[in-house]
DODREN-153698 format. One record per residue (C-alpha): x, y, z; residue in three letters. Coordinates in steps of 0.5 Angstrom, whole numbers. Example, Ala and Ser with C-alpha at 12.3 -4.5 7.8 and 13.67 -1.06 7.14 Angstrom:
! residues 2
+-------+-------+-------+-----+
|     x |     y |     z |   r |
+-------+-------+-------+-----+
|    25 |    -9 |    16 | ALA |
|    27 |    -2 |    14 | SER |
+-------+-------+-------+-----+
***
This chain:
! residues 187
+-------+-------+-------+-----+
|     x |     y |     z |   r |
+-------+-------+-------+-----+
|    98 |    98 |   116 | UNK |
|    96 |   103 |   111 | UNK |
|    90 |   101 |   105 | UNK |
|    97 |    99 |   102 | UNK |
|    98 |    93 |   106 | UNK |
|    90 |    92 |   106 | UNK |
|    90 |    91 |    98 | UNK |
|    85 |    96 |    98 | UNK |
|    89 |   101 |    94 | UNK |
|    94 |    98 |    88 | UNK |
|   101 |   100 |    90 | UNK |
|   104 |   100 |    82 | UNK |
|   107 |   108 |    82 | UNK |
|   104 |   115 |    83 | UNK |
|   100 |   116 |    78 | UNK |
|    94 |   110 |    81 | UNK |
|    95 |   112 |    89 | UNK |
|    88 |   113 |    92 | UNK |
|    84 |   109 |    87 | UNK |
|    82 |   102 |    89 | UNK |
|    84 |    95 |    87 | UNK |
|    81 |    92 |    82 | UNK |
|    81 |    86 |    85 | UNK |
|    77 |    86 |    90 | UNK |
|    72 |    91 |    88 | UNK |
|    71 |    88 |    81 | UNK |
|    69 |    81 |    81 | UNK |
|    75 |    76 |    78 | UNK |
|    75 |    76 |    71 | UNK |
|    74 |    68 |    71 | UNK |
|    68 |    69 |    77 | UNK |
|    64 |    73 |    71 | UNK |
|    65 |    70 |    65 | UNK |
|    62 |    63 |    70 | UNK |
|    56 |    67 |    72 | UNK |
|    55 |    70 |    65 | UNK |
|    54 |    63 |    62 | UNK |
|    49 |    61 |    68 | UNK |
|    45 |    67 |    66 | UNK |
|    43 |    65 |    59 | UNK |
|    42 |    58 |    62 | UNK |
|    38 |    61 |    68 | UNK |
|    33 |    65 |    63 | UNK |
|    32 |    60 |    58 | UNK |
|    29 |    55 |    65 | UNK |
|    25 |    60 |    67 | UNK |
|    22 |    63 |    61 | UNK |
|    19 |    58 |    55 | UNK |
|    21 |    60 |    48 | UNK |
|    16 |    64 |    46 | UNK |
|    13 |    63 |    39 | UNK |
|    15 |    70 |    36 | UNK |
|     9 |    75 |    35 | UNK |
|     7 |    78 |    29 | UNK |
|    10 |    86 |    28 | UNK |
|     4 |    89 |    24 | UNK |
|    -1 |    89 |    20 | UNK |
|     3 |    85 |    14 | UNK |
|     4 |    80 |    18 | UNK |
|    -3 |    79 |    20 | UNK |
|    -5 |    79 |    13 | UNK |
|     0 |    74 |    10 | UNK |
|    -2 |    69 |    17 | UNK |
|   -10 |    70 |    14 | UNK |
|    -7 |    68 |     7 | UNK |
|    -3 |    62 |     9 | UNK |
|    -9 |    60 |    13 | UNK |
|   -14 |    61 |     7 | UNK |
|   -11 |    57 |     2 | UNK |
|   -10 |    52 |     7 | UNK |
|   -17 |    52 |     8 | UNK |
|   -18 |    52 |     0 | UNK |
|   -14 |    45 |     0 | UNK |
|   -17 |    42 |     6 | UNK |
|   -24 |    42 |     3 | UNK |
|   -21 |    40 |    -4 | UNK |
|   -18 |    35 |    -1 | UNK |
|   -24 |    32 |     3 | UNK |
|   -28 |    34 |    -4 | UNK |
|   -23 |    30 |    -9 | UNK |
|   -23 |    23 |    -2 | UNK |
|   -31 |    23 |    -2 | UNK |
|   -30 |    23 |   -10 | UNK |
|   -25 |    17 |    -9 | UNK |
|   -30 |    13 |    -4 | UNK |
|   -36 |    15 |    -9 | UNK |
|   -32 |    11 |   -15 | UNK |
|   -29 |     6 |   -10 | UNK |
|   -36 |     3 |    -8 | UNK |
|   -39 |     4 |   -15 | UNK |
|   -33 |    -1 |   -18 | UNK |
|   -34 |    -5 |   -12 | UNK |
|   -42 |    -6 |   -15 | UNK |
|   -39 |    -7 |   -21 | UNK |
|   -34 |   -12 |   -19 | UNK |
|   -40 |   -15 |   -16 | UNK |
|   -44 |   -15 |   -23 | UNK |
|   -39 |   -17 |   -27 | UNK |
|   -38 |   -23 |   -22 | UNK |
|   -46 |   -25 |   -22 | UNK |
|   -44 |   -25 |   -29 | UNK |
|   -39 |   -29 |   -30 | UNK |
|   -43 |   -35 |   -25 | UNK |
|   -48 |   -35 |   -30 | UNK |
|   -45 |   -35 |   -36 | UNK |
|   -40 |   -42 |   -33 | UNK |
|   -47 |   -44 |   -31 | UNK |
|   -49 |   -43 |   -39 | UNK |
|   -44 |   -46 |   -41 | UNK |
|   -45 |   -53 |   -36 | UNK |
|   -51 |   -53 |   -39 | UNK |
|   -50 |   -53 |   -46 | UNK |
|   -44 |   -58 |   -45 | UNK |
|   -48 |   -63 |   -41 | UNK |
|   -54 |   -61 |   -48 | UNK |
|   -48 |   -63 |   -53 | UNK |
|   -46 |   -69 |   -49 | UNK |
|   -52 |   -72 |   -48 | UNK |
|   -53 |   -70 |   -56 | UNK |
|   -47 |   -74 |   -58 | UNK |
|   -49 |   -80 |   -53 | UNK |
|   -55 |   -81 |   -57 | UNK |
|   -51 |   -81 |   -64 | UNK |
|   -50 |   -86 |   -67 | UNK |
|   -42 |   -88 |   -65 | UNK |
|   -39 |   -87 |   -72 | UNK |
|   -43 |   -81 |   -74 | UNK |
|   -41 |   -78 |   -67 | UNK |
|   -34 |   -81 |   -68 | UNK |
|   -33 |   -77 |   -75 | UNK |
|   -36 |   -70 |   -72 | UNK |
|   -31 |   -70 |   -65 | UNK |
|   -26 |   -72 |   -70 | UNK |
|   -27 |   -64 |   -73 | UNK |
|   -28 |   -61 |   -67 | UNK |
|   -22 |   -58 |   -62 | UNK |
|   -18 |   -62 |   -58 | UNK |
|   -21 |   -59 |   -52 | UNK |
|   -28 |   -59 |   -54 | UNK |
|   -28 |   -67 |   -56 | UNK |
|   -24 |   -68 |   -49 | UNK |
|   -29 |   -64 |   -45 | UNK |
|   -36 |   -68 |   -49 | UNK |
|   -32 |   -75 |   -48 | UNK |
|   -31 |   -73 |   -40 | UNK |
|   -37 |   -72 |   -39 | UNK |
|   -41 |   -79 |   -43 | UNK |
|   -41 |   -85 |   -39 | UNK |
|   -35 |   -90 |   -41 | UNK |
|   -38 |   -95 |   -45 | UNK |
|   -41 |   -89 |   -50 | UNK |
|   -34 |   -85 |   -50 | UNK |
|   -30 |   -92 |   -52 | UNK |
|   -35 |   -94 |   -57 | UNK |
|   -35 |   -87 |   -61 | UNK |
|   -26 |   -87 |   -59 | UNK |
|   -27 |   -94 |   -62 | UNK |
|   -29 |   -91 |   -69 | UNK |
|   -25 |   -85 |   -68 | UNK |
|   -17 |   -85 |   -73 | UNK |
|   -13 |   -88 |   -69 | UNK |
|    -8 |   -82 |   -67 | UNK |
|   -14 |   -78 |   -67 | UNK |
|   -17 |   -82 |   -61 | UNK |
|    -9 |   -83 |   -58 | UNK |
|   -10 |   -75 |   -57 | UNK |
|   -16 |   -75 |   -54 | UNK |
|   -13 |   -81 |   -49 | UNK |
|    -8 |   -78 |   -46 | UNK |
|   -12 |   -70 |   -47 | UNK |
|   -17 |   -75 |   -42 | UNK |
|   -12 |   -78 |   -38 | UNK |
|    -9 |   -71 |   -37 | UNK |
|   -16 |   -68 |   -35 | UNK |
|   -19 |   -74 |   -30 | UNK |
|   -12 |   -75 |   -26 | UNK |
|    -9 |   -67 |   -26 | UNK |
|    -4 |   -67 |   -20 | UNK |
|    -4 |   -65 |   -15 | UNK |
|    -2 |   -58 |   -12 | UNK |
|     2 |   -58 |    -5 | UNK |
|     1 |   -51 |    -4 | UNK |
|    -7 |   -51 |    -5 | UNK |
|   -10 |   -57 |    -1 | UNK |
|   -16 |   -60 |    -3 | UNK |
|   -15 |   -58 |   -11 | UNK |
|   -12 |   -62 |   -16 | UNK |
+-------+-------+-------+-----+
***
């Protein structure tokens, strides 16, 4: 048996006699484009993907740039939150001071209605009965809520009888306020 029995040679005419067969020599086609696709695979596992290096100089320079302005704005931006937390404490203290404030002024205001109940209970009930009949609504009802009983039935007795009415009901209103279910223990 010769090399052409053996495969070795390609038995297709003259013109190939002496050569060797492609297909034994040669990997298959298929076997080589298996193993070309493992190749990649096979590299991307051994070796990590590197982070690309800068070609030059010009590189270099924008790299130091980019890290200068980025430096610029980390230290306004630590600049402008100290200012921030600097304006959020001073409002806090003036949160604080206007609410000082506002305690005693409700506290003023207690006091000099407490003085103006007590001046109307000393007044006679017909000249009270007369001012309280030019006042607010309001006023007249806080000033009558805050005497005793018999001294506000005697001046409402003077009062004109749809004046004293208003006042009534306004009275009624401000004594029994109903009461709220989403806020316990506050009428």
């Amino acid at each position: 048996m010769g090399a052409t029995g053996l495969g070795l040679f390609d038995a297709k005419g003259p013109e190939s006699a002496g050569k060797p067969a492609l297909s034994l020599l040669a990997p298959a086609p298929a076997l080589a484009q298996d193993k070309s696709k493992d190749a990649p695979k096979d590299k991307a596992k051994e070796a990590p993907a590197e982070t690309p290096q800068p070609a030059g100089p010009a590189d270099w320079k924008i790299l130091k740039q980019r890290e200068e302005q980025l430096a610029s704005k980390e230290r306004s931006l630590a600049t402008l939150e100290k200012n921030l937390d600097d304006k959020l404490a001073e409002l806090k203290v003036l949160e604080k001071r206007i609410q000082e404030m506002l305690d005693k002024a409700d506290v003023l205001k207690d006091e000099k209605l407490k003085h103006l109940v007590d001046v109307y209970s000393n007044m006679k009930s017909k000249q009270a009965a007369a001012v309280l009949e030019t006042l607010d609504d309001g006023l007249a009802v806080k000033i009558l809520s805050g005497m005793r009983g018999r001294t506000a039935g005697e001046i409402l007795s003077n009062v004109r009888a749809d004046r004293a009415a208003t006042l009534t009901e306004a009275l009624t209103k401000l004594q029994v306020a109903p009461i709220d279910p989403t806020q316990p223990g506050k009428p």
